[in-house]
C-alpha positions, 0 to 999 in steps of 0.5 A: 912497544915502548916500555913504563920505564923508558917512556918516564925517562923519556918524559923526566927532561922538561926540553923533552916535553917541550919538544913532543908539545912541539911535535904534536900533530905536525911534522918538523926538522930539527931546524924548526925545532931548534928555531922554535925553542929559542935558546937551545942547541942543534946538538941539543935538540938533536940529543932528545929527538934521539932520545925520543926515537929510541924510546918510540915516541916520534916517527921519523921521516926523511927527505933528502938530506932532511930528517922530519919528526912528527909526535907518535901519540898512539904510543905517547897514550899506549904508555901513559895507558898503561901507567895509569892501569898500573899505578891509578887502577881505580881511577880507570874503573871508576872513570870507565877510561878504555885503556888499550893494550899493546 
């Protein structure tokens, strides 16, 4: 489980969010990434996909010599779950938002 502080980290780079927005609902190599992001590195993109995956946020899969990424949205609304119970409890009660705990 992915704790407040290390999912806002996580989510602090825009790159980071470029790549999770990237991520979502398929699953990508980090050459897809890098072709999609148009301008960013290898090594770059490497860095935040490891950053994401130390912070739980992607699943990882390998085929081969290939490592594919796919968005870990359970724990993406666990987090943000979580962050508004702490920081926005009103608006969860007012909005009657089911906030799951994990």
């Amino acid at each position: 489980m992915t704790d407040s502080v290390d999912f806002a980290k996580a989510m602090a780079d825009e790159t980071r969010q470029r790549v999770m927005r990237l991520l979502c609902c398929r699953w990508l190599c980090v050459g897809d990434v890098v072709n999609e992001l148009d301008g960013i590195s290898q090594p770059t993109v490497s860095h935040h996909l490891a950053v994401l995956r130390e912070a739980g946020l992607v699943y990882v899969r390998r085929e081969g010599k290939q490592v594919f990424y796919s968005l870990n949205q359970d724990e993406v609304a666990v987090c943000c779950g979580r962050l508004l119970r702490n920081f926005a409890p009103e608006v969860v009660e007012v909005a009657g938002i089911a906030v799951k705990d994990s």
